[in-house]
Structure formats: structure tokens, C-alpha cells
N, CA, C and O atoms as a MOPAC input file, in Angstrom:
PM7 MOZYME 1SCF
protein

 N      0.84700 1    -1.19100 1     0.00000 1
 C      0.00000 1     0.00000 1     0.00000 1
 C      0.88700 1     1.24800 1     0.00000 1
 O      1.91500 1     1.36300 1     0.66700 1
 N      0.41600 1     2.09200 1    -0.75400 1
 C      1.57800 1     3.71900 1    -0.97000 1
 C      0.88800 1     4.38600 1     0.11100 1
 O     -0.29800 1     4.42800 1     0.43900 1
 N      1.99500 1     4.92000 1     0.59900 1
 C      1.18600 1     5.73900 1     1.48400 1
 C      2.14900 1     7.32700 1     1.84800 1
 O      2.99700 1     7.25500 1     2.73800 1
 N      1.95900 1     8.57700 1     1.17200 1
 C      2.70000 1     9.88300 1     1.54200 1
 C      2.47900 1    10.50300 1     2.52500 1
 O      1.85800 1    11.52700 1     2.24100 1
 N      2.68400 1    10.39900 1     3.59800 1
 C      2.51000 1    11.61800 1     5.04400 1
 C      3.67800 1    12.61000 1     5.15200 1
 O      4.90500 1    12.55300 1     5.22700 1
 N      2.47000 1    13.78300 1     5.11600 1
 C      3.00500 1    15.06500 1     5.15500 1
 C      2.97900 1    15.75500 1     6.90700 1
 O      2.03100 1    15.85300 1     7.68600 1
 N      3.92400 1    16.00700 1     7.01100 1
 C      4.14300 1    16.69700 1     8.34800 1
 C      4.72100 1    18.23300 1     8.32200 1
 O      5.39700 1    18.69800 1     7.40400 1
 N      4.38400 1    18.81500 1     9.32000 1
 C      5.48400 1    19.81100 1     9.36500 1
 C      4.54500 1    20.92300 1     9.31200 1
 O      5.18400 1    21.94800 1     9.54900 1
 N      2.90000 1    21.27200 1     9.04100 1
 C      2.52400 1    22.58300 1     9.02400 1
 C      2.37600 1    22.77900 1    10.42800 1
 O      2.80700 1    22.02500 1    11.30000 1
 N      1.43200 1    24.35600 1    10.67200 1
 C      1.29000 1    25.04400 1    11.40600 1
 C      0.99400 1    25.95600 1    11.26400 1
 O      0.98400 1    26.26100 1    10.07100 1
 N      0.61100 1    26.89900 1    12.09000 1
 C      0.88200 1    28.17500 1    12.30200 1
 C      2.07900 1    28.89500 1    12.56300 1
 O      2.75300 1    28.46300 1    13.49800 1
 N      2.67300 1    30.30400 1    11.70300 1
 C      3.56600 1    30.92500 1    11.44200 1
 C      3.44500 1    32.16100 1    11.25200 1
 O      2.89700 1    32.42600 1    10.18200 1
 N      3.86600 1    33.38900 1    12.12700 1
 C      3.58000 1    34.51100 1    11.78200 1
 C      3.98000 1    35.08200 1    10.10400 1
 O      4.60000 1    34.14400 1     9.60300 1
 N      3.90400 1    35.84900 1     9.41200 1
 C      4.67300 1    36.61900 1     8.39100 1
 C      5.72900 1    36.86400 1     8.76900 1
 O      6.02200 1    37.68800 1     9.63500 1
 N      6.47900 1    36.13600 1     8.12700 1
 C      8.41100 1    36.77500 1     7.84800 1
 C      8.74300 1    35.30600 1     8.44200 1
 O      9.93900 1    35.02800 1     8.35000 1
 N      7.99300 1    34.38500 1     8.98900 1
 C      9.01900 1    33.29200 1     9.30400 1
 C      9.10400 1    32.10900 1     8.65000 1
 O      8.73100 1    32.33400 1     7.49900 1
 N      9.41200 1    30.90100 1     8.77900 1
 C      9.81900 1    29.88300 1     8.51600 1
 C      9.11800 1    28.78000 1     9.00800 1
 O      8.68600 1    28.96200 1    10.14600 1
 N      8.81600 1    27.46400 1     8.40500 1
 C      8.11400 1    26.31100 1     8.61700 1
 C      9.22100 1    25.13500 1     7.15300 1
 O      9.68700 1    25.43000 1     6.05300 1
 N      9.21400 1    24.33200 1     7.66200 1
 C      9.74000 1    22.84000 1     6.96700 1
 C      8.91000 1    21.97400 1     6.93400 1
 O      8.83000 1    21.54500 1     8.08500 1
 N      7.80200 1    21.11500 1     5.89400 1
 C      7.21100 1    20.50800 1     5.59400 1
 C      8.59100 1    19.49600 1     5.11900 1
 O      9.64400 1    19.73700 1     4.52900 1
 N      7.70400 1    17.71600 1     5.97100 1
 C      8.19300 1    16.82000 1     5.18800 1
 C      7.21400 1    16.16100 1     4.66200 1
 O      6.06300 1    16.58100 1     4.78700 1
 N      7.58400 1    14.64000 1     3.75900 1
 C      6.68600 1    13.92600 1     2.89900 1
 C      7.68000 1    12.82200 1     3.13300 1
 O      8.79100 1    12.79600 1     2.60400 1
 N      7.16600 1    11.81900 1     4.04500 1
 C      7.53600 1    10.73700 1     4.10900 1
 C      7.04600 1     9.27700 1     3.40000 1
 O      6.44000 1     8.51700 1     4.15500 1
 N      7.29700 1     8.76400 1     1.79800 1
 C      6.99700 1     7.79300 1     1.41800 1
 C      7.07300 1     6.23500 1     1.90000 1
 O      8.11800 1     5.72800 1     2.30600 1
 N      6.11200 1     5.70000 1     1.82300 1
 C      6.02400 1     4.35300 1     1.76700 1
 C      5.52200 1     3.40200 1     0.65700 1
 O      4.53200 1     3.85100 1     0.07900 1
 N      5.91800 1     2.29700 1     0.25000 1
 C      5.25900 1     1.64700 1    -0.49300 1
 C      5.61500 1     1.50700 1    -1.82600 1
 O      5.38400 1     0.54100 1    -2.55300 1
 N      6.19100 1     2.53400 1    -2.09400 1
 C      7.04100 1     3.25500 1    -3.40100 1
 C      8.52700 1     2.76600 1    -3.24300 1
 O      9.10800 1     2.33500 1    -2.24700 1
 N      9.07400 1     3.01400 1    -4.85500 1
 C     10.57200 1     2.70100 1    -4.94000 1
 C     11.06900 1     4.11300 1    -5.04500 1
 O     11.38000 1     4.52500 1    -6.16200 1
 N     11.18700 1     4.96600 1    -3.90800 1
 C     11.03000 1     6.23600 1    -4.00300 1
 C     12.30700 1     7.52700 1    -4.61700 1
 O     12.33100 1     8.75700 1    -4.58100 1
 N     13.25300 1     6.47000 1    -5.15000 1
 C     14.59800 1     7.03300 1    -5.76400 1
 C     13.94800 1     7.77900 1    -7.33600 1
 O     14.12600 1     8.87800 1    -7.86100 1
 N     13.02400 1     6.38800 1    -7.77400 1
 C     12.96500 1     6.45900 1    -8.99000 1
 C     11.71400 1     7.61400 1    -9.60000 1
 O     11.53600 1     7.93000 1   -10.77600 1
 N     10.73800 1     8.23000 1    -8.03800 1
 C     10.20800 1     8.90700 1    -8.28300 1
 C      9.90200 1    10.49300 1    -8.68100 1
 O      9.95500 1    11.24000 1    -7.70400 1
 N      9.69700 1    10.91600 1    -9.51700 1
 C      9.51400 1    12.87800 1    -9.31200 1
 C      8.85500 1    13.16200 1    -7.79700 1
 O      8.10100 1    12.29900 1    -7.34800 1
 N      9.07600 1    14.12100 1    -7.16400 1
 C      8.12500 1    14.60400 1    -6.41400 1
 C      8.26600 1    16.11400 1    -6.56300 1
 O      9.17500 1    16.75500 1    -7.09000 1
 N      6.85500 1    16.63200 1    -5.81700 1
 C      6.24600 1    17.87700 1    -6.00000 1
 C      5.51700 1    18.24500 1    -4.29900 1
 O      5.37600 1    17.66100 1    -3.22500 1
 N      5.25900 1    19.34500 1    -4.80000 1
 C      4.75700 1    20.17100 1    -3.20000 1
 C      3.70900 1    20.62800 1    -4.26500 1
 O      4.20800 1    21.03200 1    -5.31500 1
 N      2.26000 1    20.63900 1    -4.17800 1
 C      1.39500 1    21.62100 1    -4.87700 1
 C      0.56900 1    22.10600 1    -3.17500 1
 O      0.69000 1    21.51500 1    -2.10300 1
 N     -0.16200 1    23.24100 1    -3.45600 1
 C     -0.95700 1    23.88000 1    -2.45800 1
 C     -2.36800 1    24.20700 1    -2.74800 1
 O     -2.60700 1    23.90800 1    -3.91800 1
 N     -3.39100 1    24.70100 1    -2.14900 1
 C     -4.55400 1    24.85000 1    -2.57300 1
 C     -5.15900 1    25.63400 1    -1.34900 1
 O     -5.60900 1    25.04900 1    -0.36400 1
 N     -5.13900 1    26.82200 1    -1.46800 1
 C     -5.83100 1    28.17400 1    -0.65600 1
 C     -7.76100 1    27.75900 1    -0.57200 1
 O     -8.45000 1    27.18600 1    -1.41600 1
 N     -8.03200 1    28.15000 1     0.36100 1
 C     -9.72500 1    28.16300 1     0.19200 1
 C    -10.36800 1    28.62300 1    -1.16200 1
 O     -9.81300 1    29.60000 1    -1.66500 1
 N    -11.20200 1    28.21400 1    -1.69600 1
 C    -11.96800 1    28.79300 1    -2.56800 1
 C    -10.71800 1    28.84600 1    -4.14100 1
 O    -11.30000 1    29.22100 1    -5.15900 1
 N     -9.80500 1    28.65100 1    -4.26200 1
 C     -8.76800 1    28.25600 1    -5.31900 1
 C     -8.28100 1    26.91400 1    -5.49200 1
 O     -8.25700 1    26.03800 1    -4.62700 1
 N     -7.80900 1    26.80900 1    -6.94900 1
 C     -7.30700 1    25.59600 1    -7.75500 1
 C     -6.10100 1    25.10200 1    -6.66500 1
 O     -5.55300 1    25.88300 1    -5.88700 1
 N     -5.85700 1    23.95500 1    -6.74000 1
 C     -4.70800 1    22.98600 1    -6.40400 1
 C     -3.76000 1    24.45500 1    -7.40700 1
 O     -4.30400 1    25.05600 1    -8.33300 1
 N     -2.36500 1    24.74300 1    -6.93400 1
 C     -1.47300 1    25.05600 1    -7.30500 1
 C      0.13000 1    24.64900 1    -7.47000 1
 O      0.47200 1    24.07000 1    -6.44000 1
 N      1.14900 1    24.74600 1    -8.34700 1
 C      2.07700 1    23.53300 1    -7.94400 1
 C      2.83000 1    24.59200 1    -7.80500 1
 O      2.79500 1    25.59600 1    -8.51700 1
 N      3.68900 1    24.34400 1    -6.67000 1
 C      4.83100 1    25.10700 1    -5.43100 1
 C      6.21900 1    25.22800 1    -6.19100 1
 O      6.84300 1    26.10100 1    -6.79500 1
 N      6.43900 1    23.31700 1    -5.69200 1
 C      7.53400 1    22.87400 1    -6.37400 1
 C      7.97100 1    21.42500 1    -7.02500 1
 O      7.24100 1    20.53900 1    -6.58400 1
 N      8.83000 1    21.00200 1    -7.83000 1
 C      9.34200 1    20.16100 1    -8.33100 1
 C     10.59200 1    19.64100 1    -7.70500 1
 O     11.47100 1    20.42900 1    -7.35800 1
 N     10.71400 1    18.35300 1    -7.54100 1
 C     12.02700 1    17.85200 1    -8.04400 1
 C     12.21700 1    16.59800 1    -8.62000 1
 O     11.34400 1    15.74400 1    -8.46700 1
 N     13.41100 1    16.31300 1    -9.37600 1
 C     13.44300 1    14.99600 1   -10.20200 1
 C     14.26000 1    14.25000 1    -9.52600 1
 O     14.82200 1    14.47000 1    -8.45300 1
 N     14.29700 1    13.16500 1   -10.36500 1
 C     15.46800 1    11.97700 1    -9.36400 1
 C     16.68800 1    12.10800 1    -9.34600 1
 O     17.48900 1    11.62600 1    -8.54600 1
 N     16.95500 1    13.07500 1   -10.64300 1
 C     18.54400 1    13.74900 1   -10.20700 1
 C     18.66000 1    14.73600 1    -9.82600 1
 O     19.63900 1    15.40400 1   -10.15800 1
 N     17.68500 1    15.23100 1    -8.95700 1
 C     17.71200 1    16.61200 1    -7.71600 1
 C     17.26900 1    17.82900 1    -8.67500 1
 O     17.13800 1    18.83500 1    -7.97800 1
 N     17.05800 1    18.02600 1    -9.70700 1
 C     16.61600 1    19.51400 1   -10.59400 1
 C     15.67400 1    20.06100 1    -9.76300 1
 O     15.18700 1    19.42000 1    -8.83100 1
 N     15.35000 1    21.29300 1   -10.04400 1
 C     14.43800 1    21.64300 1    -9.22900 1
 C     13.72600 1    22.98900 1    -9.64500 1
 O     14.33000 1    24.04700 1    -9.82400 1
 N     12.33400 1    22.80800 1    -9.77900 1
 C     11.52200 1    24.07900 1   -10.38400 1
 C     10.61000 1    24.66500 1    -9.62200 1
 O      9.89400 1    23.97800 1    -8.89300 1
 N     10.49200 1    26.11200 1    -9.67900 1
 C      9.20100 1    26.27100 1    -8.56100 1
 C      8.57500 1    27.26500 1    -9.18600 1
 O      8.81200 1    27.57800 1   -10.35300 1
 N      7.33300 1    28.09300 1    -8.09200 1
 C      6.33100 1    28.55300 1    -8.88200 1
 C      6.96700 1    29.84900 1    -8.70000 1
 O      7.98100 1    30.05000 1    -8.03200 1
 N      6.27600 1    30.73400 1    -9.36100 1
 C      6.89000 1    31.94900 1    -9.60700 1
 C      6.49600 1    32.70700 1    -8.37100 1
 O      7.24100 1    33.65100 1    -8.10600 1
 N      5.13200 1    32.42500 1    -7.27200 1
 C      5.00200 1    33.09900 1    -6.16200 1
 C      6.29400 1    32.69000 1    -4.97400 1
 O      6.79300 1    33.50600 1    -4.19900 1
 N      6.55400 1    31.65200 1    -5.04500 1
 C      7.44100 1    31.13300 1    -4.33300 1
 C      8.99900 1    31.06600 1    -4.31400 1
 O      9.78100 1    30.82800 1    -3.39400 1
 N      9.25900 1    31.45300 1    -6.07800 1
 C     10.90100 1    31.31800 1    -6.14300 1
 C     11.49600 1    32.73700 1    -5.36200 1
 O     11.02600 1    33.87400 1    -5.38500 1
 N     12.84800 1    32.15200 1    -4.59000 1
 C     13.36300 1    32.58700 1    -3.84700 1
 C     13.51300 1    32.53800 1    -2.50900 1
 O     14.56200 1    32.46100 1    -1.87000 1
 N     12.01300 1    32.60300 1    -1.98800 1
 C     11.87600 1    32.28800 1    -0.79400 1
 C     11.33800 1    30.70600 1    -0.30300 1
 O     11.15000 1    30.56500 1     0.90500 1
 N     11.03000 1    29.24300 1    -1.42100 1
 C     10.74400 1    28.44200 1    -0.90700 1
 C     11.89100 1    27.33900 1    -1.32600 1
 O     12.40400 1    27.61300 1    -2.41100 1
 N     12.41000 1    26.13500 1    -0.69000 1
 C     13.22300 1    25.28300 1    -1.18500 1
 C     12.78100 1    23.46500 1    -1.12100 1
 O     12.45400 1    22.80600 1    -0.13400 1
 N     12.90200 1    23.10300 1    -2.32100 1
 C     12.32900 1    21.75600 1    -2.11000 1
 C     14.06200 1    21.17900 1    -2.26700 1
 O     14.99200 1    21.69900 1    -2.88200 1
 N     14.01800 1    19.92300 1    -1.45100 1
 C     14.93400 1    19.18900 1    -1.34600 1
 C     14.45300 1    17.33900 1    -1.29400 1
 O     13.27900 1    17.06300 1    -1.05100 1
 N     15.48200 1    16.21300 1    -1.54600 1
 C     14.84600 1    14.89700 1    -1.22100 1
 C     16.17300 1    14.80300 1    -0.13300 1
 O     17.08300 1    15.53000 1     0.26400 1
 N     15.67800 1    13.47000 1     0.06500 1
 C     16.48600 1    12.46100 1     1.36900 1
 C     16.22900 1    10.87100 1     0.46200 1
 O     15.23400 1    10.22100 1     0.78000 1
 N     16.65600 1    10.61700 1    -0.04600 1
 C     16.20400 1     9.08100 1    -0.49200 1
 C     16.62500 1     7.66800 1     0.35300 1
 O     16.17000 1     6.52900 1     0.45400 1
 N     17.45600 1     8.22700 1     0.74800 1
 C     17.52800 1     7.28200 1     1.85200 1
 C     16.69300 1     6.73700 1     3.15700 1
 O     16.54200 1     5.61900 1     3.65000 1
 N     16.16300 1     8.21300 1     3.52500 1
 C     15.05100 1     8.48500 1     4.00000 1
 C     13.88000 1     8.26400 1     3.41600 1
 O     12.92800 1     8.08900 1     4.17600 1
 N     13.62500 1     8.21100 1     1.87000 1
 C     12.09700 1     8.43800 1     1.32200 1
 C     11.59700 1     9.45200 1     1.65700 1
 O     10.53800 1     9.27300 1     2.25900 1
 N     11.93500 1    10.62700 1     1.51700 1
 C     11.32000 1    11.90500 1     2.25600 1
 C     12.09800 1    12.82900 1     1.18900 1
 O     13.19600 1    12.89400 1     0.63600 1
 N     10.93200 1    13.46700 1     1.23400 1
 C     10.95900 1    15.02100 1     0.33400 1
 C     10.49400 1    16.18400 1     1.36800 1
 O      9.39100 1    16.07800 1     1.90500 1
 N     11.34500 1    17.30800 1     1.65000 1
 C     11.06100 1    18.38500 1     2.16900 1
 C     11.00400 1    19.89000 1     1.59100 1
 O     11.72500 1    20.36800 1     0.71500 1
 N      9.89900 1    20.54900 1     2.35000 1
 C      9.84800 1    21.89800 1     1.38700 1
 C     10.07700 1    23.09400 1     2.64000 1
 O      9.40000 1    23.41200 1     3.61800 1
 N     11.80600 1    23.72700 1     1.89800 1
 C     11.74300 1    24.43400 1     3.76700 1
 C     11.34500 1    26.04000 1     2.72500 1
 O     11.90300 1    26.40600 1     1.69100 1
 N     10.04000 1    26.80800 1     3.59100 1
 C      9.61600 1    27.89000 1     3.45700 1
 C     10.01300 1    28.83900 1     4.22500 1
 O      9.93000 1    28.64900 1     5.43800 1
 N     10.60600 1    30.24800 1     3.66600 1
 C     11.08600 1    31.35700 1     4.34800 1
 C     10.47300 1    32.37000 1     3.82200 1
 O     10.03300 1    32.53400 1     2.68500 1
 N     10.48100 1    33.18600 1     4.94500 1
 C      9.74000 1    35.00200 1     4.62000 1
 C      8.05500 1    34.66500 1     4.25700 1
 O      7.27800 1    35.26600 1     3.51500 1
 N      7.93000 1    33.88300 1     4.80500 1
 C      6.47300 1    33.30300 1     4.69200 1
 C      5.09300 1    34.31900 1     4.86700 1
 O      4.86200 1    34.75400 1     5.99600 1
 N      4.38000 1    34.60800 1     3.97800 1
 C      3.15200 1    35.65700 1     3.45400 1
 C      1.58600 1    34.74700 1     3.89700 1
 O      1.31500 1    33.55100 1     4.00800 1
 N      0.83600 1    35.97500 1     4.05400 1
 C     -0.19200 1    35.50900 1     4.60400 1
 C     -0.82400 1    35.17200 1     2.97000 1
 O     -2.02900 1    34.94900 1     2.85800 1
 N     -0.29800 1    35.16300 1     2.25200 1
 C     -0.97100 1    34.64100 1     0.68500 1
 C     -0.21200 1    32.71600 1     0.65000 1
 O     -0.47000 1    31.76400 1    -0.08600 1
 N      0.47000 1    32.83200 1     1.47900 1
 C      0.81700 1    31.34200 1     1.16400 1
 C     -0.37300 1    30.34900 1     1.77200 1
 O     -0.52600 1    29.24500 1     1.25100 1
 N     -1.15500 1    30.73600 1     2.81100 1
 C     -1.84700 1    30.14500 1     3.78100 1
 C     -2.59100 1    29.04900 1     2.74500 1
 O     -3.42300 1    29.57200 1     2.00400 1
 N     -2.43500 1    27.84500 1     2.61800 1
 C     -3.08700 1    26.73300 1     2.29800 1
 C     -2.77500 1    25.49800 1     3.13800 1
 O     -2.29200 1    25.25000 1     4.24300 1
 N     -3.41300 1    24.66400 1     1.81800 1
 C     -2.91000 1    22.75800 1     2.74900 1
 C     -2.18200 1    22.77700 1     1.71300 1
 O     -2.47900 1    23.18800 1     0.59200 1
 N     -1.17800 1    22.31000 1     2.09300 1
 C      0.13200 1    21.60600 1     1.21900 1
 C      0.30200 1    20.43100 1     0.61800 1
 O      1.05700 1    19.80000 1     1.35800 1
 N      0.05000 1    19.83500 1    -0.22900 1
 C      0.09100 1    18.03100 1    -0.86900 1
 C      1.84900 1    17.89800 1    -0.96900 1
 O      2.66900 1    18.79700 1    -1.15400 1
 N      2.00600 1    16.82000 1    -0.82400 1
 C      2.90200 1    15.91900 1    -1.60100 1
 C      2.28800 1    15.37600 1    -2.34600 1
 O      1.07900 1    15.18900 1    -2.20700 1
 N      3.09300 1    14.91900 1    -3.50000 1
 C      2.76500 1    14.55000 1    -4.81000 1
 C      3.90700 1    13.35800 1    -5.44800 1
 O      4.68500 1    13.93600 1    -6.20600 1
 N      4.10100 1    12.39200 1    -5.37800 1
 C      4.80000 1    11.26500 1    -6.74300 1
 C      4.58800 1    11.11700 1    -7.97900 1
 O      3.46100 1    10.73500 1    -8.29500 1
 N      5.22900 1    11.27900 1    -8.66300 1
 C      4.79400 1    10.90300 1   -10.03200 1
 C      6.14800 1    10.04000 1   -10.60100 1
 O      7.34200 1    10.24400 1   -10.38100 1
 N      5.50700 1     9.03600 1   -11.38600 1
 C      6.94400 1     7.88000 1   -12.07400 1
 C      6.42300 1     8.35000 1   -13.89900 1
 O      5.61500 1     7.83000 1   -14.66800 1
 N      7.29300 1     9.48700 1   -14.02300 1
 C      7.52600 1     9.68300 1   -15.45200 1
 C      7.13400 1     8.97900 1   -16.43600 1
 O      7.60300 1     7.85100 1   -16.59500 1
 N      6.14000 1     9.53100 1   -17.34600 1
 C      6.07800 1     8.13000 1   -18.65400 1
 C      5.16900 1     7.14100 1   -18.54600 1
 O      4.96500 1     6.38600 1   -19.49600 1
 N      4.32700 1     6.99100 1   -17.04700 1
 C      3.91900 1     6.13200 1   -16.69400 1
 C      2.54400 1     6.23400 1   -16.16100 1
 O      2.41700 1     6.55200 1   -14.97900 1
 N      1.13300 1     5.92200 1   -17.13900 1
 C     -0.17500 1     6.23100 1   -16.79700 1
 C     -0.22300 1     5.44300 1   -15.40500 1
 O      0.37600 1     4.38000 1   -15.23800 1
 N     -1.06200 1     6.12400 1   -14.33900 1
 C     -1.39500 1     5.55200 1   -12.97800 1
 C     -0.61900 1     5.75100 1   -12.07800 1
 O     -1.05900 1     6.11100 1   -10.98600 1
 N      0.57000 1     5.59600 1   -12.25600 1
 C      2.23300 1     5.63500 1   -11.31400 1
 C      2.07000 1     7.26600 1   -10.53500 1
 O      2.92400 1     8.11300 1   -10.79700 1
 N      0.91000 1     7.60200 1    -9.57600 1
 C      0.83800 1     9.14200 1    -9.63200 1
 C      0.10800 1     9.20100 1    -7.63600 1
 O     -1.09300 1     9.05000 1    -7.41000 1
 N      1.02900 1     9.41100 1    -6.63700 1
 C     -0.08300 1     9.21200 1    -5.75800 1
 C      0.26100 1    10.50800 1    -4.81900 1
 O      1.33900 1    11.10000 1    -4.75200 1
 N     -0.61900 1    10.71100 1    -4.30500 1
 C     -0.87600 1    12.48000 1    -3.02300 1
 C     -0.91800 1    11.91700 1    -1.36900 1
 O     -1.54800 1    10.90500 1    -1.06400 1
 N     -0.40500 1    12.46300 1    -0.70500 1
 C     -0.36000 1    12.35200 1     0.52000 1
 C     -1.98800 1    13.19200 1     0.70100 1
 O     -2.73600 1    13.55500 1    -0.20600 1
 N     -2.16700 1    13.31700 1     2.08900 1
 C     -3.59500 1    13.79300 1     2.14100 1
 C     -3.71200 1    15.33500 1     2.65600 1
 O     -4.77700 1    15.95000 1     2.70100 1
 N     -2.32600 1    15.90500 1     3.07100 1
 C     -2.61900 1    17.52700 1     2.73400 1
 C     -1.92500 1    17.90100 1     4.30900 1
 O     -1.84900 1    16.97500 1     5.11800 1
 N     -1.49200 1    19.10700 1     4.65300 1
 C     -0.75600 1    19.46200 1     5.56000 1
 C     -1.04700 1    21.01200 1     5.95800 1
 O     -0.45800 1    21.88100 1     5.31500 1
 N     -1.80100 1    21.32600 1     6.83900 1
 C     -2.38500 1    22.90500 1     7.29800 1
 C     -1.23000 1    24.17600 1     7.35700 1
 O     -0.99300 1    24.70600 1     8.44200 1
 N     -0.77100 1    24.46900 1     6.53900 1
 C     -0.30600 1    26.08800 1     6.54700 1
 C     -0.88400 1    26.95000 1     6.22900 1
 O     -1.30300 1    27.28800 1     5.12200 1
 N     -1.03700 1    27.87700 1     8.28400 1
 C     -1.50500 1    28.88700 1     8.05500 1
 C     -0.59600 1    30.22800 1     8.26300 1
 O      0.38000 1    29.90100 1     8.93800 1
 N     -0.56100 1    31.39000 1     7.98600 1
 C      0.63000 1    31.92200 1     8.04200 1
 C     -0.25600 1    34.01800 1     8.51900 1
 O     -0.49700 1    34.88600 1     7.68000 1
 N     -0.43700 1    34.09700 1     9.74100 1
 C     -1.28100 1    35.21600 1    10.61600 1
 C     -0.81000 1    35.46200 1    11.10500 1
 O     -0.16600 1    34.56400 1    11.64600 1
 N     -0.47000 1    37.00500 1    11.59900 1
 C     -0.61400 1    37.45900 1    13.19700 1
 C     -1.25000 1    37.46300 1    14.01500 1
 O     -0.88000 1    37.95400 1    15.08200 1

């Protein structure tokens, strides 16, 4: 059974910092892409960030600069460390797998609360 748990939200004033992880199971998780997408109330799923199995790494244009996705494969864990954090980031956070090339090979953790207030 696959299974992605996301840890790591909270509450965070503006200007600080939070580290989301995504701990895989079930998966051969070297061989996978992963992603951070988000989804604010009342808005679309949005995608954060990327990375591939040889570490590349793309993000969204609200986020470049201030967000960083990284893996651990040894671990099975993908982390997204967020800085200078805006009350526009405030969503649930997904992890995301995807195996390139490959219809179905595609699974989401179930979502992670960042809220970001004074």
C-alpha cells in the first residue's frame, strides 16, 4: 500500500519559517519525481515545487526565492523548507509522486495545514 505523510505545518507569523516533510512508503522512491502543490480556500490545487530523481528543481513563480524543495532518499522523504512566509501562502500543502512516462504511477499524501497570521 503507498502511502505519503506530510508533516510539518502550522501556524507561522509573516516573515518566518516552517519545513514541511513527505515521508513515502510503499514506493521505490529514488525512482520517483516529487512535488509540493498547495490549494488556498476557494482556489485551484497550485504547484509550489518540483524535483526529479537527479535533484533539478523548479518552482512557482510566487514562491521562487523564498521556498526550497529538497529529497532524502535514503530516508524516502521530500522536504519543502519555506522562508519570509506571506499571509498569501496560507493553504494545505500536498505531496505529490509521479513515475515519469507512466499512466497511474501518480499518488498524493492527504494535505498538511499552513496557516501563516498574526
Amino acid at each position: 500500500q503507498v502511502q505519503l505523510v506530510e508533516s510539518g505545518g502550522g501556524l507561522v507569523q509573516p516573515g518566518g519559517s516552517l519545513r514541511l516533510s513527505c515521508t513515502a512508503s510503499g514506493i521505490a522512491f529514488y525512482i520517483y519525481g516529487m512535488a509540493w502543490h498547495r490549494q488556498a480556500p476557494g482556489k485551484q490545487r497550485e504547484l509550489v515545487a518540483t524535483i526529479t530523481t537527479g535533484g533539478a528543481t523548479d518552482y512557482g513563480d510566487s514562491v521562487k526565492g523564498r521556498f526550497t524543495i529538497s529529497r532524502d532518499n535514503a530516508k524516502n522523504t521530500v522536504y519543502l523548507q519555506m522562508n519570509s512566509l506571506k499571509p498569501e501562502d496560507t493553504a494545505v500543502y500536498y505531496c505529490h509522486a509521479s513515475l515519469e512516462g507512466y499512466v497511474g504511477y501518480d499518488y498524493w499524501g492527504q494535505g498538511t495545514q499552513v496557516t501563516v497570521s498574526s
